[in-house]
C-alpha positions as CSV (number, residue, x, y, z in Angstrom):
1,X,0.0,0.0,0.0
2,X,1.2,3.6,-1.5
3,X,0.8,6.4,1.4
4,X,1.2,10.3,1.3
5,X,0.4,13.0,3.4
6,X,-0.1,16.3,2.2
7,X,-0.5,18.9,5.3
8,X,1.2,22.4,5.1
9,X,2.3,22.3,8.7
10,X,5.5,19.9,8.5
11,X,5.1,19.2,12.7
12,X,1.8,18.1,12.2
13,X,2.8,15.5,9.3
14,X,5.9,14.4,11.2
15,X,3.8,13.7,14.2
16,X,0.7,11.9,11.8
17,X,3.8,9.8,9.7
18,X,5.0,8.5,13.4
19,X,1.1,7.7,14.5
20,X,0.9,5.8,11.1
21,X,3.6,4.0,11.7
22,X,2.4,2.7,14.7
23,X,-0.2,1.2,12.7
24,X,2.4,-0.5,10.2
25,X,1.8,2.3,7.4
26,X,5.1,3.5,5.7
27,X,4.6,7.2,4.4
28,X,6.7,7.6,1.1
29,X,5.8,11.1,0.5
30,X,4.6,14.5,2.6
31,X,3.9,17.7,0.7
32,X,2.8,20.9,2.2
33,X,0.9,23.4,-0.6
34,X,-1.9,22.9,-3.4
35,X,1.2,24.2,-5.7
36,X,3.1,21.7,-4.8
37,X,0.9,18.9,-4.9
38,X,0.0,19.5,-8.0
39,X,3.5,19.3,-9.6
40,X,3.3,15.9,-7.8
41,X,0.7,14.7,-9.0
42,X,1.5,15.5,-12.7
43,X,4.7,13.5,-12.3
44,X,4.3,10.7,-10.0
45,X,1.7,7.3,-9.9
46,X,-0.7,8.1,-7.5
47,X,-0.9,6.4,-4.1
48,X,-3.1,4.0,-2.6
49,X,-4.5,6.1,0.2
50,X,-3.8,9.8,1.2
51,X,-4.0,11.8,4.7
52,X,-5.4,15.2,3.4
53,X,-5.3,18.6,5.1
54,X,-8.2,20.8,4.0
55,X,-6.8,24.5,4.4
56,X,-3.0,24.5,2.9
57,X,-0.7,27.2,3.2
58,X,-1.6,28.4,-0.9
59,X,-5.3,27.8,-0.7
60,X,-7.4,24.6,0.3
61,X,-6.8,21.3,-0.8
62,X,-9.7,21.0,-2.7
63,X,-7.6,23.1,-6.1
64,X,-6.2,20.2,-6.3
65,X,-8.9,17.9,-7.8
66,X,-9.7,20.8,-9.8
67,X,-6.3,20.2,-11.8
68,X,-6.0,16.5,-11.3
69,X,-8.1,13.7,-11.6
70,X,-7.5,11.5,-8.5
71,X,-8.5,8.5,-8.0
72,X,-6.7,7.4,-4.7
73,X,-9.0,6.6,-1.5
74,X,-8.4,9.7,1.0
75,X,-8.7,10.4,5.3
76,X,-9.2,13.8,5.9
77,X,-7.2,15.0,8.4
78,X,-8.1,18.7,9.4
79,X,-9.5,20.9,12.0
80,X,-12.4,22.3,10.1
81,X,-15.6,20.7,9.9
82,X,-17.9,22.8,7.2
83,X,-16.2,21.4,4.4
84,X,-17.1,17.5,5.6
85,X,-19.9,17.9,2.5
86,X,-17.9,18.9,-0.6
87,X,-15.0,15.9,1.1
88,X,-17.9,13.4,0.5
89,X,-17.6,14.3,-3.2
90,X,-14.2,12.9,-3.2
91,X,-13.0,9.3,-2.5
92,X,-13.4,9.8,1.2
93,X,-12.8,7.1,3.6
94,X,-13.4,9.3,6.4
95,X,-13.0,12.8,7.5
96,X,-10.6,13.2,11.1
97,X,-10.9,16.2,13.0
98,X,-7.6,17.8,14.8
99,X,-6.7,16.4,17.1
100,X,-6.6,13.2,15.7
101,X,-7.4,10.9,18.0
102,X,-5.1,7.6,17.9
103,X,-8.3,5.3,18.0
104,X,-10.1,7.3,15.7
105,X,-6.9,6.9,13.0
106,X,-7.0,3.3,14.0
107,X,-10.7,2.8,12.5
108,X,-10.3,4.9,9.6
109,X,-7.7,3.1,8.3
110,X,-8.8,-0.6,9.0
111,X,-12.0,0.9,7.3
112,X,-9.8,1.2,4.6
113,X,-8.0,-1.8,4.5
114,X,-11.2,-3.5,5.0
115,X,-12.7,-2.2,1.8
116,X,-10.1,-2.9,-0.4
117,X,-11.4,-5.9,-1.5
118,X,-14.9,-5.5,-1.9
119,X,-13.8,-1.5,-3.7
120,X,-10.3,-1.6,-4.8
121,X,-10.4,-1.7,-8.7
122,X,-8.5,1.0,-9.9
123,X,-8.4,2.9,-6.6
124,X,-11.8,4.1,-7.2
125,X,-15.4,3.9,-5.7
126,X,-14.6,4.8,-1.8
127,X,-17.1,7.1,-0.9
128,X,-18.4,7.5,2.6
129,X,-22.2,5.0,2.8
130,X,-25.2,6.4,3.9
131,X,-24.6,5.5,7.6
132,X,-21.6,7.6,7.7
133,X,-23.4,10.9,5.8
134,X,-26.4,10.7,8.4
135,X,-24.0,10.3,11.3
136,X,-21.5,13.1,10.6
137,X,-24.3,15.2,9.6
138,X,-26.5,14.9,12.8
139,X,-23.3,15.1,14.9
140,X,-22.4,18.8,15.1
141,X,-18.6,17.6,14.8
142,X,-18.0,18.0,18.6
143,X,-14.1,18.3,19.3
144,X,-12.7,16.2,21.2
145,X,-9.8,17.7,22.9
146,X,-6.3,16.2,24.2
147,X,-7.1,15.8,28.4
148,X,-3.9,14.0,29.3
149,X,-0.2,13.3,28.1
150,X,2.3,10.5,28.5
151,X,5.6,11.3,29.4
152,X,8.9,8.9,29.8
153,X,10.8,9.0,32.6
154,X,14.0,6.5,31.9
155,X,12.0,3.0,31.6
156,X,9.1,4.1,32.4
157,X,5.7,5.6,31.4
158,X,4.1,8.9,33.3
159,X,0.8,10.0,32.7
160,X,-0.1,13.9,32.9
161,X,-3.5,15.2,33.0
162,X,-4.5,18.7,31.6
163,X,-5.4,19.8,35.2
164,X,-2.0,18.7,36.9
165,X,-0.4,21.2,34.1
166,X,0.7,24.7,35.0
167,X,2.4,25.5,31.8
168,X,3.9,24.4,28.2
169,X,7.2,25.8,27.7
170,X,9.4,25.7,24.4
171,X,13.3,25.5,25.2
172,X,16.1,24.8,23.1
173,X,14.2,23.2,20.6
174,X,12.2,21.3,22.7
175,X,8.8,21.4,24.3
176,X,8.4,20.4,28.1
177,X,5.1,20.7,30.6
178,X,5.7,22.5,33.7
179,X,3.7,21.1,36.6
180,X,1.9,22.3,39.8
181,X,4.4,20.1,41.8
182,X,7.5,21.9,40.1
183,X,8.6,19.2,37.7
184,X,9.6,19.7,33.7
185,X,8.8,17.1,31.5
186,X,10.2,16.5,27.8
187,X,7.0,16.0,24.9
188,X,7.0,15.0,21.3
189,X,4.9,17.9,20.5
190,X,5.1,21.4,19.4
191,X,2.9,24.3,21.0
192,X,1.5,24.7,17.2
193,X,0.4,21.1,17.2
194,X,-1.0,21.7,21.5
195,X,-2.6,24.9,20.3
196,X,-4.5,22.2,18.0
197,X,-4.8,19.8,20.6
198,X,-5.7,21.6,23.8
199,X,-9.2,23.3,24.6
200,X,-8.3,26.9,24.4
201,X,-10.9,28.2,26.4
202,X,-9.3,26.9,29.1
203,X,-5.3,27.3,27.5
204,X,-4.0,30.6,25.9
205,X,-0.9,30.6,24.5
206,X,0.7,33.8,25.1
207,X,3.8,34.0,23.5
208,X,6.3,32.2,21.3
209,X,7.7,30.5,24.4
210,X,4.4,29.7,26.4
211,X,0.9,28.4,27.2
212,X,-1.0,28.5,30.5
213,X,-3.7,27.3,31.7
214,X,-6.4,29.4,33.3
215,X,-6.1,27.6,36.0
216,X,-2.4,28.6,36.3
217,X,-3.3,31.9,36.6
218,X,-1.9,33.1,39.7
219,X,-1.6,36.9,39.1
220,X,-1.4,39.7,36.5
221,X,1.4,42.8,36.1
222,X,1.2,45.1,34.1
223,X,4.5,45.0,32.4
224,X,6.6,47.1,30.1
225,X,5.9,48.1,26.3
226,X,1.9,47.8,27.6
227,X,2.6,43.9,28.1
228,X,1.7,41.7,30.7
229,X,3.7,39.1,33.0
230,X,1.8,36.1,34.5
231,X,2.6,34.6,37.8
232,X,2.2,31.0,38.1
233,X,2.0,29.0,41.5
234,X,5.7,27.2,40.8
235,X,7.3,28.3,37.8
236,X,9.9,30.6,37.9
237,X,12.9,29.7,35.4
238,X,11.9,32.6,33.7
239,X,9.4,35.3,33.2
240,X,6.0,34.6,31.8
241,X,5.1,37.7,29.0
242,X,2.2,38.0,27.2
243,X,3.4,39.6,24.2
244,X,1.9,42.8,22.7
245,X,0.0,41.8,20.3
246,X,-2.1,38.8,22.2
247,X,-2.9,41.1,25.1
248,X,-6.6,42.2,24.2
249,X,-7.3,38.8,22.9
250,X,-6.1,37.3,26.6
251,X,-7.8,39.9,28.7
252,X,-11.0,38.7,26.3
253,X,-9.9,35.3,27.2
254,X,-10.1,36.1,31.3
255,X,-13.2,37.5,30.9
């Protein structure tokens, strides 16, 4: 089985190639634009199965099949639901939304694999059934949202809950949750992909560097160039700024 995933935010494939492989799927190819995807497709046989992101960095993904007939089966993978009717259109085996849950990817893609026999002639024919229509269209795409993290610790396996988190911190290149009981712990994530992931009414991300939780919220100053600094209950490796340009949108946030 062919693979690609086209998704303009490269942490986001990286992080979707490793869940694949979990499930024993081998991702030849990532691209990242409508532009680029359609050079691709011009010049390459077309996968099996593609992991498509809706909104693309030059436009949404949808150009594509305007310049190229595909017929690969295809998982949406994105974190907008109104366009879940035109994706029927298409060879849709199912339509994700960020963030993807593990399970969720599990069952879309044995849906897959389990259709290739009764569907596969050409790579054509994989719409959603009826079943599928009527459920996504009654539900009103609730998102789900990321309510705990696992963390390794030498040989062994930690798991965090949202409400034992005081911050998300990027360092050096890498991300790490702050606790309430003053620990730092390394993630495989980015705080572009936990902005996805995390309910932001209850997270704001208030810099480059951080997110907190409301919950975290200890106290506000008012802080030079009209910004704000956060105190939170244990962290103090470095100050806590909410830049310039976030502060109305964070005072909206407080309420």
């Amino acid at each position: 089985m062919t693979t690609l995933i086209i998704e303009d935010e490269k942490p986001a494939a990286r992080l979707l190639q490793r869940k694949l492989e979990k499930l024993e799927i081998v991702v030849e190819t990532m691209l990242h634009s409508v532009e680029e995807s359609i050079d691709w497709f011009g010049n390459n046989e077309h996968p099996d199965l593609i992991f498509l992101d809706i909104q693309l960095s030059d436009g949404l993904s949808f150009e594509i099949f305007e310049k190229i007939d595909i017929k690969s089966a295809i998982i949406f993978t994105t974190a907008y639901d109104e366009y879940a009717l035109k994706a029927f259109k298409l060879n849709s085996i199912d339509y994700l939304l960020k963030p993807i849950d593990e399970d969720d990817l599990e069952i879309a893609v044995q849906k897959y694999r389990t259709r290739i026999p009764q569907q596969h002639s050409g790579n054509q024919n994989f719409q959603l059934d009826f079943e599928q229509i009527r459920r996504m269209l009654s539900n009103p795409f609730e998102k789900t949202y990321k309510k705990r993290f696992t963390v390794k610790i030498g040989q062994h396996l930690k798991i965090i809950t949202t409400d034992e988190i005081e911050c998300f911190f990027s360092e050096n290149k890498g991300t790490y949750i702050h606790t309430f009981d003053n620990r730092n712990y390394l993630i495989d994530s980015t705080l572009e992909i936990l902005e996805q992931e995390l309910d932001m009414k209850d997270f704001f991300r208030v810099s480059r560097k951080y997110i907190v939780p409301l919950l975290a919220v200890k106290e506000i100053q008012v802080y030079t160039n009209s910004r704000l600094k956060v105190i939170l209950p244990s962290y103090k490796e470095d100050e806590v700024i909410v830049s310039r340009e976030k502060v109305q949108d964070f005072k909206c946030w407080l309420g």
